[in-house]
C-alpha positions in Angstrom: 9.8 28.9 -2.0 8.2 25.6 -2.8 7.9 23.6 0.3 9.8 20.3 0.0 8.9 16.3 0.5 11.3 13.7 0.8 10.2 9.9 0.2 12.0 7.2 1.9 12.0 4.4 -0.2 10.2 4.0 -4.0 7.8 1.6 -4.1 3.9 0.8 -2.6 3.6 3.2 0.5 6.2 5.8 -0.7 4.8 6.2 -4.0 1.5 5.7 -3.5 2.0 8.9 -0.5 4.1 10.8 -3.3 1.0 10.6 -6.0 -1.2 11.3 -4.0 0.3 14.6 -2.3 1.1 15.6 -6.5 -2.7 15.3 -6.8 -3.1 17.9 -4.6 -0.3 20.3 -4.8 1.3 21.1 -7.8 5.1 21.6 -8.7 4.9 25.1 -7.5 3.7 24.5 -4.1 5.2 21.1 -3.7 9.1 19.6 -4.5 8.9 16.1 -4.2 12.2 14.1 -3.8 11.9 10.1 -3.6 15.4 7.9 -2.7 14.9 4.1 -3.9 18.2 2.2 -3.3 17.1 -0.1 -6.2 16.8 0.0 -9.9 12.8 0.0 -10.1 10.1 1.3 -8.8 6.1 1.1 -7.9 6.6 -2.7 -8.5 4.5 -5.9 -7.9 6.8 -7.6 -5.7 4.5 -10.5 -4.7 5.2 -10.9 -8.7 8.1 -12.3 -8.6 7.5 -16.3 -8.2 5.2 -15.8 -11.3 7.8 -14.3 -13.3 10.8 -17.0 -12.0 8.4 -19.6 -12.8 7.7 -18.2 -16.6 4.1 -17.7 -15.8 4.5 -14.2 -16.3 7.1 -13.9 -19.3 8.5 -10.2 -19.2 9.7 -8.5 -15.9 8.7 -5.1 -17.0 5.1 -6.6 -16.6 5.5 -6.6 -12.7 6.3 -2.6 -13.1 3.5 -0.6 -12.4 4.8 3.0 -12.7 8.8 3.3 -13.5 10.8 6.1 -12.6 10.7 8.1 -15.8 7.4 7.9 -15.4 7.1 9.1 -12.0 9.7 11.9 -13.1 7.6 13.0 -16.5 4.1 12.6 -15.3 4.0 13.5 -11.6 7.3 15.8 -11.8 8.5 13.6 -8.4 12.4 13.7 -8.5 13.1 9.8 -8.1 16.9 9.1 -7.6 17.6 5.0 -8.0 20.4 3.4 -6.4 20.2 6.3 -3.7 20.3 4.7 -0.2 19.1 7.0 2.8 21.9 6.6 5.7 20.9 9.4 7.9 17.6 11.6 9.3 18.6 14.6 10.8 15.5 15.9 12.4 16.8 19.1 14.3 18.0 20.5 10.4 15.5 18.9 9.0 17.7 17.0 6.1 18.8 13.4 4.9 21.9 11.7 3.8 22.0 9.4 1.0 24.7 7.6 -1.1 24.8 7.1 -4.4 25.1 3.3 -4.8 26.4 3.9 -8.1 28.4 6.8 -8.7 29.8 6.9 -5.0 29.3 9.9 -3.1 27.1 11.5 -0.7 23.9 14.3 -1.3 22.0 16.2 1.9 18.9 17.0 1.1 16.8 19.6 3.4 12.8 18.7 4.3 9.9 20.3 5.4 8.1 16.8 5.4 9.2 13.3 5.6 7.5 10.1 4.3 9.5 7.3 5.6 8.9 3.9 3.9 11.6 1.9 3.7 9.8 -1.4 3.8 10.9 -4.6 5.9 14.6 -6.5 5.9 14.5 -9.7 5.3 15.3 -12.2 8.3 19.0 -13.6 7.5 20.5 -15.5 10.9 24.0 -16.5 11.0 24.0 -19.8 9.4 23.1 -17.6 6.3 26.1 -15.9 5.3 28.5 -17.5 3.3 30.8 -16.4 0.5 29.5 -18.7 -1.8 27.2 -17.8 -5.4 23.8 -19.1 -5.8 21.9 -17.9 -2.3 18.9 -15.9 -2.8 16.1 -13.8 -0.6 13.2 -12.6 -2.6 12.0 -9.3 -1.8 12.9 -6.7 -4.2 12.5 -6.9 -7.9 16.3 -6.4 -8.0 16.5 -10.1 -5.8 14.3 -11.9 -8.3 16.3 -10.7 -11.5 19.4 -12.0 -9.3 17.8 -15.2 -8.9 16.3 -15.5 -12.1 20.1 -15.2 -14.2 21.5 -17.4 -11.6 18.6 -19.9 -12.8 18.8 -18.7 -16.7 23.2 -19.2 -16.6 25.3 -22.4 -17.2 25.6 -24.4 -15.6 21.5 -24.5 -15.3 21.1 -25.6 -11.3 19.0 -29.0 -10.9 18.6 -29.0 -7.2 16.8 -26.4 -4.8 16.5 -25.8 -1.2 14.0 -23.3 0.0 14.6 -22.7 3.5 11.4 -21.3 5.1 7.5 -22.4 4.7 5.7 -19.1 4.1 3.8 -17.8 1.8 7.8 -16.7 -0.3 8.8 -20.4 0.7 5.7 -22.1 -0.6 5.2 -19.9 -3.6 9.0 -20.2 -4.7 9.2 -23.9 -3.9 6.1 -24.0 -6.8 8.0 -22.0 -9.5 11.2 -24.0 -9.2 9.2 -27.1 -10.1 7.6 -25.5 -12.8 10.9 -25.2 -14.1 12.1 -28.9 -13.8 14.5 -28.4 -10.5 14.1 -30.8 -8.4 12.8 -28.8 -4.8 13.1 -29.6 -1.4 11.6 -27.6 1.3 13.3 -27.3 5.3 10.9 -25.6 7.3 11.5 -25.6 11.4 8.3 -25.7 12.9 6.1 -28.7 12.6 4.1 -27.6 9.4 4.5 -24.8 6.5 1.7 -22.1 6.2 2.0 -21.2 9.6 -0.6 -18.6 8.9 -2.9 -21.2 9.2 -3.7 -23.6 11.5 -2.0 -27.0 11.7 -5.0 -29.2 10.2 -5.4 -26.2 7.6 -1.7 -26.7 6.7 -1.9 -30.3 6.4 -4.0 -29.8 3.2 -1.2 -27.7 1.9 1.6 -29.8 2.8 -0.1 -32.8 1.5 -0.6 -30.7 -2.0 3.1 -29.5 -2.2 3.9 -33.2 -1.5 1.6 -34.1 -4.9 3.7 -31.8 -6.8 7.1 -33.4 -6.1 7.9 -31.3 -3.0 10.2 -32.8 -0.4 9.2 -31.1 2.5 11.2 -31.7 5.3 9.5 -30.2 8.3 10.8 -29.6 12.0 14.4 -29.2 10.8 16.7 -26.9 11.7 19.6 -25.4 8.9 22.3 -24.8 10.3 24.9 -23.8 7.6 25.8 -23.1 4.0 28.3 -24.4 2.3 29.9 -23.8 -1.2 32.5 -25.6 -4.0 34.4 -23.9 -6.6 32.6 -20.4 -5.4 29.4 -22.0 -5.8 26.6 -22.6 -3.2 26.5 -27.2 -2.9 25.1 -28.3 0.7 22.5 -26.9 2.9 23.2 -28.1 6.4 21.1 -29.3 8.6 20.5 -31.0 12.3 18.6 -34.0 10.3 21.3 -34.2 8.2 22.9 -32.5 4.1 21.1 -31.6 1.8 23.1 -30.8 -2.0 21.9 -27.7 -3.6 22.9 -25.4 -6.7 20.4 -22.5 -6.1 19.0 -21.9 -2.2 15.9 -19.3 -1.9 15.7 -18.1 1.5 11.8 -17.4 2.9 12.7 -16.5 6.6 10.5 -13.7 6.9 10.8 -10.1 7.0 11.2 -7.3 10.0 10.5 -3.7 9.7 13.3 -1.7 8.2 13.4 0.6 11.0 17.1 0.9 11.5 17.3 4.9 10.6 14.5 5.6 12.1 15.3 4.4 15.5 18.5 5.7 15.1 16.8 9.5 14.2 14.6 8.9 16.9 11.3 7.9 15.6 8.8 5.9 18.5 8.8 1.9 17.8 6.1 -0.3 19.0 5.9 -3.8 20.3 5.8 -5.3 17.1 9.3 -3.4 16.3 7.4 -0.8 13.3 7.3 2.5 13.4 4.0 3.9 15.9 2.1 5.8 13.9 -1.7 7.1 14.2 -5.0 6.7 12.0 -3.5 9.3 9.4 0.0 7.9 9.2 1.3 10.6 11.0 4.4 9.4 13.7 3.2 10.7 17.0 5.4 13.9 18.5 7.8 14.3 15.3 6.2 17.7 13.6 5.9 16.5 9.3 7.2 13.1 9.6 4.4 10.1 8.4 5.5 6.8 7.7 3.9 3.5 5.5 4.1 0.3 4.4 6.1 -2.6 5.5 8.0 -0.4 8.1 5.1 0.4 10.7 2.8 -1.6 12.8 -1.2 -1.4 12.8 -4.2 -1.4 14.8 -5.6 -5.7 14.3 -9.4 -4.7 14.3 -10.2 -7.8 15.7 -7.7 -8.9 18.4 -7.4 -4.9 19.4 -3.4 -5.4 19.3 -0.8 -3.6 17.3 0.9 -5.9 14.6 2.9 -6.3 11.8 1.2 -7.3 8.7 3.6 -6.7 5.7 1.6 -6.9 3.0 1.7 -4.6 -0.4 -1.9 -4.2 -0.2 -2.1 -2.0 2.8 1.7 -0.7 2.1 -0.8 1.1 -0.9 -3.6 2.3 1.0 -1.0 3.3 4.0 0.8 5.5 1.3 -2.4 6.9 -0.3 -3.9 8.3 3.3 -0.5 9.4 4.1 -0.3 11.3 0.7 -3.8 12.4 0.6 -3.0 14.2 4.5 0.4 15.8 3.4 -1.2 17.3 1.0 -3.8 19.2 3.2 -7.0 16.6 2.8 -8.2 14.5 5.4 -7.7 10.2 5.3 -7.5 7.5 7.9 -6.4 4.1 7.9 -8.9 1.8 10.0 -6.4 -1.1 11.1 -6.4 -4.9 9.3 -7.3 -8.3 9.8 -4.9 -10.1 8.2 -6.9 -11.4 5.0 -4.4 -12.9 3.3 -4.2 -15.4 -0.2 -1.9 -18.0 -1.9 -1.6 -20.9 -3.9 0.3 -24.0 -4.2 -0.1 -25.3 -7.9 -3.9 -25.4 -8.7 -4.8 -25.4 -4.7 -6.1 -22.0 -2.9 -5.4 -21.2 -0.1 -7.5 -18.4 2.2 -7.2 -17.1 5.2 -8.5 -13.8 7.2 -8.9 -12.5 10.9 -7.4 -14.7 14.4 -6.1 -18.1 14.4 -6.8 -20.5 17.4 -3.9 -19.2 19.4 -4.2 -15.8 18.2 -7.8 -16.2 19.8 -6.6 -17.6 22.8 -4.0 -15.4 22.8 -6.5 -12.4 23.2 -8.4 -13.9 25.5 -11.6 -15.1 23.6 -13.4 -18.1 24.3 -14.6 -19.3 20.8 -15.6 -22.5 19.2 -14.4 -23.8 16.1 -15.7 -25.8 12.8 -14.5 -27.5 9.6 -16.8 -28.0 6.7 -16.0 -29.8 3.8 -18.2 -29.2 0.7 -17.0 -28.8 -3.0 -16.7 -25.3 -5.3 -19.4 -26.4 -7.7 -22.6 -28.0 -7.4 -22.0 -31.9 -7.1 -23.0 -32.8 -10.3 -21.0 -30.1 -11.9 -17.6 -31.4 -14.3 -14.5 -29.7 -12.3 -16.2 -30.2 -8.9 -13.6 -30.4 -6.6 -13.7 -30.2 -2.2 -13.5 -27.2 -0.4 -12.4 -27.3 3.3 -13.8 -23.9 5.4 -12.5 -23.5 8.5 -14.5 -20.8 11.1 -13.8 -19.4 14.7 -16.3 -18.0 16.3 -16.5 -15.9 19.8 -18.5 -18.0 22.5 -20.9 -17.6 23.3 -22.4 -14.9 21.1 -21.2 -16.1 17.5 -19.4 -12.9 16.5 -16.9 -14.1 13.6 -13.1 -13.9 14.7 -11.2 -15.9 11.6 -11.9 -17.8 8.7 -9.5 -20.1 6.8 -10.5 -21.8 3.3 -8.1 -24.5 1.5 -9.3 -25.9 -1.7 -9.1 -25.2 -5.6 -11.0 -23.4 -7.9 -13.4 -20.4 -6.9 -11.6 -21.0 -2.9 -9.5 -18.5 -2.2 -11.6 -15.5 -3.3 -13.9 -16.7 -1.3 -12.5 -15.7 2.2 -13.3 -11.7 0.8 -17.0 -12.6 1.7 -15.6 -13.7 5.2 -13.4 -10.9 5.5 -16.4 -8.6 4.8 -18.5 -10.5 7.3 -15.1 -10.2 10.0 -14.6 -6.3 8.8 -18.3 -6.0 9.5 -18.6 -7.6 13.4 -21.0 -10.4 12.1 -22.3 -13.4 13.6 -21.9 -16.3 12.2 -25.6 -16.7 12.9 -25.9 -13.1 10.7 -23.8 -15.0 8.0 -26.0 -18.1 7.3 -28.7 -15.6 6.1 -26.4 -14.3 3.6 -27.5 -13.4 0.2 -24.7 -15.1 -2.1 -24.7 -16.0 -5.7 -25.7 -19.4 -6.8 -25.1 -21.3 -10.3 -24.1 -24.7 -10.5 -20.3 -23.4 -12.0 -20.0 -21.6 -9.2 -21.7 -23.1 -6.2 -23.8 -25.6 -4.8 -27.2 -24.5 -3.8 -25.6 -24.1 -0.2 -22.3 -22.3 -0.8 -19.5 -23.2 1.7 -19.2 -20.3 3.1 -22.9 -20.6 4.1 -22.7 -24.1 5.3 -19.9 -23.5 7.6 -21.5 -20.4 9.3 -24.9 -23.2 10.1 -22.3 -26.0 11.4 -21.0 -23.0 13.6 -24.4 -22.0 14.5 -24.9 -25.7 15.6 -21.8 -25.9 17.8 -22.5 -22.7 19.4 -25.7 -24.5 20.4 -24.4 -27.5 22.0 -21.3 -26.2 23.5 
């Protein structure tokens, strides 16, 4: 008998795990079942704004591998609108309803991938009866959003409530289709990813685009009329509304997991080790947006929920189910974003994640452009560096700015990946053309100005 996999959730890591065991074991030797609660799978869900906004003009585009073709061309069983309610560890089986046809199927398991993502952050103040309130995590939230946005009557006014990278990016693609958008975020800037006088930039671009951004405001309620979402509450005061997007941030989905008994770590994901494998639970491995990870930098576990190492969580865990050998080495938190035509970088420890782990470190701002001076389309660049004291080892790199910016933090992340100084980095070998760069890049110039303060502090 043909030993048997079950997938926990159909998208990034589960996918990517299922491929890549089907590489390596064929239908004989290997039944794979896959349970997605939603209609799609293998999708681009940091997609999504692009496609509300019309930027990208067919949803299909944001579909990477759908589930006939999953089914047809890697012979994995994936049942849509099947919701996993129950491990069962001791028999070796799981529960799932059919979100559709009502019911209930058990399905038995010699291995278990569980990647069931993150849950978006929803407090209290957030429920309400009323039509027209939106998160944005699954392809199955943005068509929601995007027929509430496409039907009559069209909605004029937005609130996004949270100033993430969700927040930020939907707050763009509401403008860029005429509402009129308002932004509550709690803390004292958006972007908290970056520092404060990183997220100035950003808040001062938004603001350029016709962004109210109301920061250090708290909402406290939701309110509807007629069945239809009108007034965001909040301790500064209403604000009227006839679509809300809600950018709160996720958690890991780790309900049925702790509840089967899987190990949870600090950060509240799944504890898993360099293959994926979850520590004392014989064939169980787990990916994606649902565990925690080694930070190679700080040396803490955290949370990173990102689909680019969802993917290459899945493909280690598949590649190790089925029988090779592949290890996941941990993050930094490089990260990318863009508000309008500004870019927005960041990678590796922020000031109080620095102090946070106990470095000393000093830290610079350079301001250069992302051409040569004389170049048409040269436009500033702001890099921001944090270096260990006193040895100059790079700990985090943000970069705000517009064109050729944000790809730039990969050279940083390289450098941070790599345990370079920033003294190392001024001796770097990087491309040069007046289209692309001044003589003295950025990056380049703010690794010397670090070397300096190292110097003199």
């Amino acid at each position: 008998m043909a030993q048997r996999l079950i997938v926990v959730g159909g998208d990034a890591a589960g996918m990517a795990a299922a491929a890549q065991a089907r590489r390596r074991r064929d239908r004989d030797d290997l039944e794979i079942i896959a349970f997605e609660r939603g209609h799609f799978t293998s999708y681009s869900a940091c997609g999504i704004p692009y496609w509300i906004s019309g930027l990208v003009a067919d949803r299909e585009q944001l579909v990477a591998r759908s589930p006939a073709t999953h089914r047809d061309d890697f012979g994995i069983d994936v049942r849509t609108r099947h919701e996993v309610v129950a491990i069962d560890l001791v028999r070796r089986e799981v529960v799932a309803r059919d979100l559709d046809g009502g019911g209930e199927v058990r399905e038995r398991f010699d291995t278990l991938m569980y990647a069931a993502g993150a849950v978006p952050a929803k407090p209290g103040w957030a429920r309400t009866d009323a039509a027209g309130v939106f998160g944005v995590q699954t392809l199955d939230d943005g068509s929601a959003l995007r027929a509430w946005l496409d039907a009559d009557p069209q909605p004029r006014r937005a609130v996004v409530v949270g100033g993430g990278y969700i927040g930020v990016e939907m707050a763009e693609a509401l403008v860029r289709r005429g509402l009129s958008v308002t932004l509550v975020e709690r803390d004292e800037q958006p972007m908290s990813t970056v520092d404060p006088d990183m997220a100035r930039l950003v808040t001062d671009a938004m603001r350029g685009l016709g962004v109210d951004i109301r920061t250090g405001v708290g909402v406290t309620g939701l309110s509807g009329r007629d069945g239809r979402i009108a007034e965001v509450a909040t301790d500064d005061g209403p604000i009227p509304a006839d679509v809300v997007v809600l950018g709160l941030g996720v958690r890991p989905n780790t309900a049925l997991a702790e509840a089967a008994g899987l190990p949870l770590g600090p950060t509240g994901g799944i504890r898993v080790d360099r293959r994926m494998r979850v520590p004392g639970v014989a064939g169980v491995w787990a990916a994606g947006d649902c565990v925690e990870t080694l930070h190679r930098v700080s040396g803490m576990p955290v949370h990173v929920p990102l689909g680019t190492h969802a993917n290459k969580q899945g493909r280690v865990a598949g590649i190790n189910i089925g029988g090779g050998y592949a290890t996941f080495a941990g993050v930094i938190g490089t990260a990318v974003t863009k508000v309008c035509d500004l870019e927005v970088g960041r990678t590796g420890l922020r000031e109080r994640d620095a102090r946070a782990a106990g470095f000393e470190f000093v830290t610079v701002i350079a301001e250069s452009t992302n051409r040569a001076g004389y170049y048409p389309g040269a436009r500033p660049m702001t890099v921001k560096l944090i270096a260990e004291r006193p040895g100059g080892r790079l700990l985090g790199a943000q970069i705000v700015g517009w064109s050729e910016a944000a790809k730039r933090i990969d050279t940083l992340a390289v450098a941070l990946w790599n345990k370079m100084t920033v003294d190392d980095m001024t001796a770097l070998d990087l491309g040069y053309a007046p289209p692309y760069a001044p003589v003295w890049d950025p990056v380049l110039i703010a690794a010397r100005k670090a070397v300096d303060a190292l110097a003199t502090r």
